[in-house]
N, C-alpha and C positions, 0 to 999 in steps of 0.2 A: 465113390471116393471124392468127386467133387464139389459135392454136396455136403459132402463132412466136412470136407475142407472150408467152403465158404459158412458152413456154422458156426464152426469156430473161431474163424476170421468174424462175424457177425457176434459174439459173444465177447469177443478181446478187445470189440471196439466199443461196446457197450460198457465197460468196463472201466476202456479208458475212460472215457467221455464221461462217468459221474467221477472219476479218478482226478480228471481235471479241471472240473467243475468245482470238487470241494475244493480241491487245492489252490482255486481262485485263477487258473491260468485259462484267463479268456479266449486268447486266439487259437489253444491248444483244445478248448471243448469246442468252440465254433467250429475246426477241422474237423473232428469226429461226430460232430453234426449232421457237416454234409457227407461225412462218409457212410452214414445209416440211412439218411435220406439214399444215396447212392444204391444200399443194398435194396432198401423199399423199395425203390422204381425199379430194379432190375427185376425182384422178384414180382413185381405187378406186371412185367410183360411176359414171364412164362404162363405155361399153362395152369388154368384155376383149378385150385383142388383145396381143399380143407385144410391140407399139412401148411401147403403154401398158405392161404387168407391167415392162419396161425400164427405164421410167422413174421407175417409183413404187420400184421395189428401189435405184435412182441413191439418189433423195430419203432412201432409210431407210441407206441406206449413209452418206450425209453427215451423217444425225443422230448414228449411232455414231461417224464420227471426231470429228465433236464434241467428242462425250462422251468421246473420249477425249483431243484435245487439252485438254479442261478438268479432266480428274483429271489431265494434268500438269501444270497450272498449280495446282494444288488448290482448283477451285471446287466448290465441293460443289453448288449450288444449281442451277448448268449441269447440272453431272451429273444430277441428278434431275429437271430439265425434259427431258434426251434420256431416259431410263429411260420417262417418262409418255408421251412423245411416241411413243416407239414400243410401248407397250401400249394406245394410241386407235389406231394404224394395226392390231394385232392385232387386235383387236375391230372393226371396221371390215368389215375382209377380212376376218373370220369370219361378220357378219352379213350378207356381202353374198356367201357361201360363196364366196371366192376364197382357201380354203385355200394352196394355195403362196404367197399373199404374207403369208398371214399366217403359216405357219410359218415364213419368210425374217424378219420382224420380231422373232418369237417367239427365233429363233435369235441376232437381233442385241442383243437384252435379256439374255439369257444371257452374252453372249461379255464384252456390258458392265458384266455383274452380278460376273464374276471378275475383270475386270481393275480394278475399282474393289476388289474387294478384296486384289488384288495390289499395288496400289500403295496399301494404307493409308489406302483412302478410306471408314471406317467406315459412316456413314452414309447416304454413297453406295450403298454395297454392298447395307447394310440394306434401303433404300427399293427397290432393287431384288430384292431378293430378296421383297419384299412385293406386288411387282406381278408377278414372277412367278408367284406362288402365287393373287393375284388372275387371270391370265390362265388356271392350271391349272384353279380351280373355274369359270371362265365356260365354258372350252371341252367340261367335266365337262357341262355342265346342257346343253349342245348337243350332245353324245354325238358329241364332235370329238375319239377319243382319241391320235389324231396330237398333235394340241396338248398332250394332258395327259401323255402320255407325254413328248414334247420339256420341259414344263415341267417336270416331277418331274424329269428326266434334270440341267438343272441346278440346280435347287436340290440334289439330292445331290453333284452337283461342285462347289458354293459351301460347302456343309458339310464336304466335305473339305477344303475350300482353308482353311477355317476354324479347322478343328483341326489342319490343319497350322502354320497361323502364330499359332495359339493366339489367336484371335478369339472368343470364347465368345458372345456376344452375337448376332451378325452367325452362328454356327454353330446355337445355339439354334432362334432363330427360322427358318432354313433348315428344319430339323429337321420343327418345328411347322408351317409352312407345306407340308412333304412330307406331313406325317398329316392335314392340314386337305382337301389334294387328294383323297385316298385314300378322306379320307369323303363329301366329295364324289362319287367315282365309285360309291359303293355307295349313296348315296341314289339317283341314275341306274341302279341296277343294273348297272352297269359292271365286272365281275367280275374280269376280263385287266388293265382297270387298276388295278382296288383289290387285284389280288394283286401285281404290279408294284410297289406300294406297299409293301406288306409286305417282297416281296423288298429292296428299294432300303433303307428302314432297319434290316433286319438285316445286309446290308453294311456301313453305315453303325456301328451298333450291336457289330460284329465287330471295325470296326477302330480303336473307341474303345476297347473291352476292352483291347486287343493294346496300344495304345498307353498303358495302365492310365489314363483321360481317363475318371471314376469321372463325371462333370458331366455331358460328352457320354452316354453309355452310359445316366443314369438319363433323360433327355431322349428319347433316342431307347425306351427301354422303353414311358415314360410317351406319347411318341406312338402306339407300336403298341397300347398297351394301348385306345386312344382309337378306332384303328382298331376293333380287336377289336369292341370295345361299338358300334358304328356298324353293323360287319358280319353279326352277331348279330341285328338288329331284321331284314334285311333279307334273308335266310336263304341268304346266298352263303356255302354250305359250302366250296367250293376255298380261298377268301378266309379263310376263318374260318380251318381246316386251315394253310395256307400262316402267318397270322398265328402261329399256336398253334406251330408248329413253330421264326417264326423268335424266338419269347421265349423256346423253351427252349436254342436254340442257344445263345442270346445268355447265358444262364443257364450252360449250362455252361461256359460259354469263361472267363465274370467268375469263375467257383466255382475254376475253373484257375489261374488268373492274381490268386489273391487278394485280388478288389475283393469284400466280402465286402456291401457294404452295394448294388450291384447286383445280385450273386448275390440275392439276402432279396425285393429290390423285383421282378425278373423272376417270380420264386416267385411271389408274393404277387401280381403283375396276372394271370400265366396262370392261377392258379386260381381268379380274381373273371372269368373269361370261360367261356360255355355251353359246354364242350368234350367234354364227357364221352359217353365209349363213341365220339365219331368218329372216333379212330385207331387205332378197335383195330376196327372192324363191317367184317365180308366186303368188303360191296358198295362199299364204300372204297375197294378195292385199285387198280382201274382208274383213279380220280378221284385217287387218290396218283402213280402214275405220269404221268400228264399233269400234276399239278403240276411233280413235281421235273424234265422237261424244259420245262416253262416257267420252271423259274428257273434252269435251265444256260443259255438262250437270254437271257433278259435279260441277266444278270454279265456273258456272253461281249458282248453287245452295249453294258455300258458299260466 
């Protein structure tokens, strides 16, 4: 009986909350926000069963259309109660390791994090893009790298989104929140993710050059170079290696394409990093090779 009871309780609120949403009453969907975030976490500390994972992905499913009916309305403030509401249900399911619901939450922060940036909803975007990189380094320090890999994955699609529609702000901080993750996985020792990281802002970095977005380009340097020095204390040579390589990429493509004052700064961070004699020492050659098919394997996979 009580179980019917909280469905239905969990359906009327569903309910309300696009009820108040369309109806443009801000503070009145923000309440019914957290009151499905509410049901979510209660039902992620009962016991896991199939009905239950069902029903808690319903719950986060209707916090993202939410969120999306309220950047069409352009509530910024909705939008940022669905963003936080489904980064307590990530964390939630992470601490309670029910991994698949938290990558489904993790997944539904992201999809929300572009489409607020797709429809011009700056702020929106921003705050999510902040809680995605807050969800990267939590899942970093619980050596959950499903998570930090799904989160890096979109903050680099939000950075792209961002330089495509020349959002520099909302692009930036993607950026920096991609290198904050990365240090993160190398304070954990997390090698596969901190070189993932590398690889993801030298794409990044590649196709700010191409685009000549001298802003972008020095952003994304100054994030790697951050890696760099993080990776360095903590003696992940692949990471280090992988870093090292993707600044000088990044170096020749600006020296190409004539952004002269990225060309000078990529210079200038690769050679303020310990890199010396690693690419060029014998017993490198094996640990070169498994890098560069770990970064065909990434690209291909984003």
């Amino acid at each position: 009986m009580f179980s019917d009871e909280s469905e239905l309780a969990e359906i009327r609120e569903i309910e309300e909350g696009f009820k108040k949403a369309y109806d443009g009453d801000a503070k009145g969907t923000v309440e019914a926000v957290d009151k499905l975030r509410d049901f979510a976490v209660r039902l992620i500390y009962l016991n896991a069963t199939a009905e239950n994972d069902l029903d808690v992905k319903a719950l986060m499913i209707a916090i993202r259309d939410i969120g999306r009916v309220a950047a069409e309305r352009r509530m910024e403030l909705v939008c940022m109660a669905t963003s936080r509401a489904l980064v307590d249900v990530v964390v939630e399911a992470a601490g309670k390791e029910r991994e698949p619901l938290a990558v489904k939450a993790l997944s539904l922060l992201g999809s929300l994090a572009l489409e607020f940036a797709e429809t011009g909803m700056d702020t929106a975007a921003k705050g999510a893009a902040e809680f995605l990189g807050d969800c990267g380094k939590f899942s970093s320090k619980r050596k959950m790298e499903t998570l930090v890999s799904l989160a890096e994955v979109y903050l680099m699609q939000l950075a792209m989104k961002a330089l495509d529609k020349n959002l520099s702000e909302i692009g930036s901080a993607s950026i920096g929140l991609l290198g904050e993750i990365g240090a993160s996985s190398a304070e954990q020792t997390l090698e596969n993710s901190t070189t993932e990281t590398a690889i993801l802002l030298e794409d990044l970095g590649n196709t700010a050059v191409i685009k000549k977005d001298e802003v972008y380009a020095k952003a994304v340097i100054q994030a790697l170079g951050n890696l760099g020095t993080t990776v360095s204390h903590y003696d992940l040579k692949n990471s280090l290696i992988q870093t090292a390589w993707s600044l000088e990429t990044i170096r020749v493509l600006a020296q190409e394409q004539g952004l002269k004052t990225a060309c000078l700064e990529a210079k200038a961070v690769l050679e303020s990093l310990n890199t010396a004699g690693m690419l060029d020492e014998e017993q490198n050659l094996e640990r070169i090779q498994e890098i560069k098919t770990f970064h065909h394997r990434i690209l291909k996979k984003n």
